[in-house]
TORTIZA-671477 format. One line per 8 residues: number of its first residue (from 1); their letters; for each residue z, x, y of C-alpha. Coordinates in nm, 4 decimals. Each point is the difference from the previous one (the first is absolute). Example, Ala and Ser with C-alpha at 12.3 -4.5 7.8 and 13.67 -1.06 7.14 Angstrom:
BEGIN
1) as) 0.7800/1.2300/-0.4500 ~ -0.0660/0.1370/0.3440
***
This chain:
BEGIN
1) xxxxxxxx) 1.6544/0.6858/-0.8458 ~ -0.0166/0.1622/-0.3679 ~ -0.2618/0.1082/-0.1373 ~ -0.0494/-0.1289/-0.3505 ~ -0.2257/0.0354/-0.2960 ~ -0.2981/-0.2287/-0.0488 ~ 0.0819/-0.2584/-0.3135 ~ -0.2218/0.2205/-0.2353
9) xxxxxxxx) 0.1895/0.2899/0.0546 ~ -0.2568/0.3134/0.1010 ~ -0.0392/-0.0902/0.3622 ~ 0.2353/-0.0302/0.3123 ~ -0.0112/-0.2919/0.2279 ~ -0.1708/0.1417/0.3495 ~ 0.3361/0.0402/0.2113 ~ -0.1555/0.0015/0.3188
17) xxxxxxxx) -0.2045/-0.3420/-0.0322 ~ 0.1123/-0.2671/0.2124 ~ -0.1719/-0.3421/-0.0128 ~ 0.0345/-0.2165/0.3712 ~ -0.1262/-0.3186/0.0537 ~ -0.1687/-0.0741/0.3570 ~ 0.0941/-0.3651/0.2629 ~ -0.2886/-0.1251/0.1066
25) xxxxxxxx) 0.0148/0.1805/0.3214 ~ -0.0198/0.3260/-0.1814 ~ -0.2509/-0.0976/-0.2015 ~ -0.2415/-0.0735/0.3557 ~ 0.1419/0.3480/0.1199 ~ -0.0864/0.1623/-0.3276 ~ -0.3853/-0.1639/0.0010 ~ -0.0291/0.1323/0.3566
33) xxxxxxxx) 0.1556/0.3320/-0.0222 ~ -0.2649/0.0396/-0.3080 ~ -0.3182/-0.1218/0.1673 ~ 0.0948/0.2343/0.2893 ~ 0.0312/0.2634/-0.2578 ~ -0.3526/-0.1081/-0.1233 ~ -0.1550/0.0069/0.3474 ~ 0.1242/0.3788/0.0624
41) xxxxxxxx) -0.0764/0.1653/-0.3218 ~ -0.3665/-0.1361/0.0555 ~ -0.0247/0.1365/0.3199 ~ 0.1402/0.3435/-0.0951 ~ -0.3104/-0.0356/-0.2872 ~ -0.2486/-0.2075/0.1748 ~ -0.2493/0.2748/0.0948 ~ 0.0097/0.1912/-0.3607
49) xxxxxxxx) -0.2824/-0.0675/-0.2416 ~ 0.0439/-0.0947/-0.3192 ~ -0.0412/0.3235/-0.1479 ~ 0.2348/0.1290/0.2337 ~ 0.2912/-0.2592/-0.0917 ~ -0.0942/0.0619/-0.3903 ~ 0.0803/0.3847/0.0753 ~ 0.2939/-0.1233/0.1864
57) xxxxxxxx) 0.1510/-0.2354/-0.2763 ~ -0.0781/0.2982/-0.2266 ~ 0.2055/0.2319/0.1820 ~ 0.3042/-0.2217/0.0731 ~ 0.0197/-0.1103/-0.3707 ~ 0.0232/0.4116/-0.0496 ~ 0.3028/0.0410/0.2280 ~ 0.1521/-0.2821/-0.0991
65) xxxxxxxx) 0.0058/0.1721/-0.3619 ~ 0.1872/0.2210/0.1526 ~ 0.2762/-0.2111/0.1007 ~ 0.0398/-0.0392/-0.3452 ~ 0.0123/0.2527/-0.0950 ~ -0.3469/0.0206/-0.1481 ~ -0.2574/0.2620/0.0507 ~ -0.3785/-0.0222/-0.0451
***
């Protein structure tokens, strides 16, 4: 695949999007896979207080500016 420049001009295309499309079956698989993913993440957080999991959103937005390169 090429990477080209968006119709305008200023902007490349992303190169490294790729756009699937899901059967049915995947679809269920996908739904499941997610509501498990639901269930454990609000166990891991279930006995914070809502304080604590304000401080902890606060923190993780912090490092992930500094994925990207952002600093605070």
């Amino acid at each position: 695949m090429k990477c080209r420049i968006s119709p305008n001009g200023t902007r490349p295309f992303d190169c490294l999007k790729l756009h699937i499309r899901l059967t049915r079956k995947g679809k269920r698989v996908a739904k499941t896979v997610f509501e498990q993913r639901g269930r454990w993440i609000a166990g891991l957080l279930g006995n914070l207080s809502d304080a604590e999991r304000t401080q902890l959103a606060i923190l993780l937005d912090k490092v992930a500016g500094n994925l990207a390169g952002k600093t605070s």
